[in-house]
Backbone as a printed PyTorch tensor [residue, N CA C, xyz], in Angstrom:
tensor([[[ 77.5570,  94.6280,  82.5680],
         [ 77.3520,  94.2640,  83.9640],
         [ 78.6870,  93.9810,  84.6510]],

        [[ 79.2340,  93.0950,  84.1510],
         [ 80.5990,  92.8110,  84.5600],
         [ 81.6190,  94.4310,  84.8090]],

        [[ 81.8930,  95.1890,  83.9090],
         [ 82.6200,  96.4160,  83.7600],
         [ 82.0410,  97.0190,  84.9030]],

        [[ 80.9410,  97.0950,  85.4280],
         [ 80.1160,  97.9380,  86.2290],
         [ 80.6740,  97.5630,  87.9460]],

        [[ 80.6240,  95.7790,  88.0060],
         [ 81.1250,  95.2950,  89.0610],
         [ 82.6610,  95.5210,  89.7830]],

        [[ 83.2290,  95.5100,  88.3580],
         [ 84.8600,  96.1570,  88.5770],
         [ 84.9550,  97.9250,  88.9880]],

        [[ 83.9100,  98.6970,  88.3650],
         [ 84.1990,  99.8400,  88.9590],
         [ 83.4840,  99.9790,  90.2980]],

        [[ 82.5270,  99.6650,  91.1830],
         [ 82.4730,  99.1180,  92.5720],
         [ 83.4970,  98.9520,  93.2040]],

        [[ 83.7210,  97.5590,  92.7180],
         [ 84.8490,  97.3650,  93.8100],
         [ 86.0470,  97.9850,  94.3900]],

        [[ 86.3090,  98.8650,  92.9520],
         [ 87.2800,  99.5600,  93.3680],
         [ 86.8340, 101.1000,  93.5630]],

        [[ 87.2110, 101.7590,  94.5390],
         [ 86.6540, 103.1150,  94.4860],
         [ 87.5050, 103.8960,  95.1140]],

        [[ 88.6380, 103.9920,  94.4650],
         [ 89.9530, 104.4440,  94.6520],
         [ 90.6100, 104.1790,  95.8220]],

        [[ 90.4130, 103.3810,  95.8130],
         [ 91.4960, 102.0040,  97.5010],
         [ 91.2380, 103.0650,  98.7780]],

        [[ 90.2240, 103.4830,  99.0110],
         [ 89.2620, 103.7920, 100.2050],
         [ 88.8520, 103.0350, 101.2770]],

        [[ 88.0340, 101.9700,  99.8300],
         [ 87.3850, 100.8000, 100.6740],
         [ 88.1740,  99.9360, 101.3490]],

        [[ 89.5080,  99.5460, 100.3550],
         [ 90.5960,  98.7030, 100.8310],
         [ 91.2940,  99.4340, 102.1150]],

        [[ 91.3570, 100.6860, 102.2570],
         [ 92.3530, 101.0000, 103.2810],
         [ 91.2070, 100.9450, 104.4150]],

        [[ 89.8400, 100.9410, 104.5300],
         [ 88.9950, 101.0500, 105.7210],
         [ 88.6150,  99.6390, 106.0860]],

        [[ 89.0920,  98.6220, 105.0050],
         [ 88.7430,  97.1760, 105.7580],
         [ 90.6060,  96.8500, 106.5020]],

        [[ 91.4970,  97.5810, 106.7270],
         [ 92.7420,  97.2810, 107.6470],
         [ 92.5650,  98.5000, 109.1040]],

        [[ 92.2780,  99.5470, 108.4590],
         [ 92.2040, 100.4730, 109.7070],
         [ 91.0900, 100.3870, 110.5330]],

        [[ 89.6470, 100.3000, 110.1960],
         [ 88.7510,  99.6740, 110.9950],
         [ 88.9090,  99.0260, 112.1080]],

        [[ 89.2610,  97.5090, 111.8310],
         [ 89.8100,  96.7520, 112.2050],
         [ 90.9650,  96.9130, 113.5290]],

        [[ 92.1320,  97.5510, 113.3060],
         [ 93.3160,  98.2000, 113.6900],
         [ 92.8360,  98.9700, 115.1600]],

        [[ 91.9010,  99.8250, 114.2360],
         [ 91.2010, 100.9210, 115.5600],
         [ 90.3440, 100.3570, 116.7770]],

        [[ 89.9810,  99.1580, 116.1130],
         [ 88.6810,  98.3120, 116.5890],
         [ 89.4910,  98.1450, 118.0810]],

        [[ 90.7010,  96.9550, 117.6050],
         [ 91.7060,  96.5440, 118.5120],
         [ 92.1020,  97.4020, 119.6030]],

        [[ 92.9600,  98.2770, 119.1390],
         [ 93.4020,  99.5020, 119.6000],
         [ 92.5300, 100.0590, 120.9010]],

        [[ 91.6040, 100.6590, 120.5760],
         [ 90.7660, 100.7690, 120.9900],
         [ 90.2150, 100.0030, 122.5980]],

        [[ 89.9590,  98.7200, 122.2400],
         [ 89.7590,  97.2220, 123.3420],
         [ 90.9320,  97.5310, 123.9730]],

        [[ 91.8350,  97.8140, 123.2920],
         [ 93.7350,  97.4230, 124.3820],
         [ 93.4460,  98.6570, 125.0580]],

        [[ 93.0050,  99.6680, 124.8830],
         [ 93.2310, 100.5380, 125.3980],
         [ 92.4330, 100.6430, 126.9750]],

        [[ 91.1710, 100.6180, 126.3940],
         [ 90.0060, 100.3260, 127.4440],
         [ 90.2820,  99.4330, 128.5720]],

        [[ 91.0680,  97.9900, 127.8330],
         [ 91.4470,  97.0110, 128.9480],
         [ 92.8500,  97.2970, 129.2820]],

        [[ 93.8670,  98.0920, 128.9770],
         [ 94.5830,  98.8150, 129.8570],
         [ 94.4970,  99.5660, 130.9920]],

        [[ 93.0530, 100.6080, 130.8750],
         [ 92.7030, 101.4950, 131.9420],
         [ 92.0420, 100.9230, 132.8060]],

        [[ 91.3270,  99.9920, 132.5190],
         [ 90.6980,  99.0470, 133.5310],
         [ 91.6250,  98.4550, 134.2400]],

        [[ 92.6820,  97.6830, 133.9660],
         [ 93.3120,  96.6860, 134.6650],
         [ 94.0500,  98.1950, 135.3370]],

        [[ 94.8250,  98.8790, 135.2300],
         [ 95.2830, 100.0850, 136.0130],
         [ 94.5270, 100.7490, 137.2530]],

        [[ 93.3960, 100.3530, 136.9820],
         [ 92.5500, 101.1700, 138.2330],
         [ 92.1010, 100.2810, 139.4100]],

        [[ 91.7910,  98.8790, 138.6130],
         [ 91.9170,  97.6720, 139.4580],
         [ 93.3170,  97.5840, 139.9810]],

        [[ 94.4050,  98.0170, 139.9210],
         [ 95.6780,  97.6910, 140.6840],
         [ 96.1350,  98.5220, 141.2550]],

        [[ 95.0270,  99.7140, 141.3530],
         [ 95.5660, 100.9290, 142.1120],
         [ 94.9240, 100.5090, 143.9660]],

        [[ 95.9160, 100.7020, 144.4300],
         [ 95.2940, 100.2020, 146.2250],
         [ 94.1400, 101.7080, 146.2220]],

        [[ 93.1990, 100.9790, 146.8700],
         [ 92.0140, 102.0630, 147.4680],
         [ 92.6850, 102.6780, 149.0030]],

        [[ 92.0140, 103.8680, 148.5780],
         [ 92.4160, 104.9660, 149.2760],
         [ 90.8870, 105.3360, 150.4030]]])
């Protein structure tokens, strides 16, 4: 049972690299969105 739990967890550092980039993109992502927003709000209407 134990041996079984260790090969789970690891599943060739996949899992590990998608719990930092997830994350990363998540952010990214928000900054981005609330970049274009605040840009369009500061554009004078035409």
């Amino acid at each position: 049972m134990g041996r079984m739990a260790v090969q789970i967890a690891h599943n060739g550092g996949w899992d590990e690299i998608a719990l930092i980039v997830a994350p990363l993109l998540a952010v990214g992502g928000f900054l981005w969105c609330a970049n274009n927003w605040a840009k369009k709000r500061a554009e004078p209407e035409q």
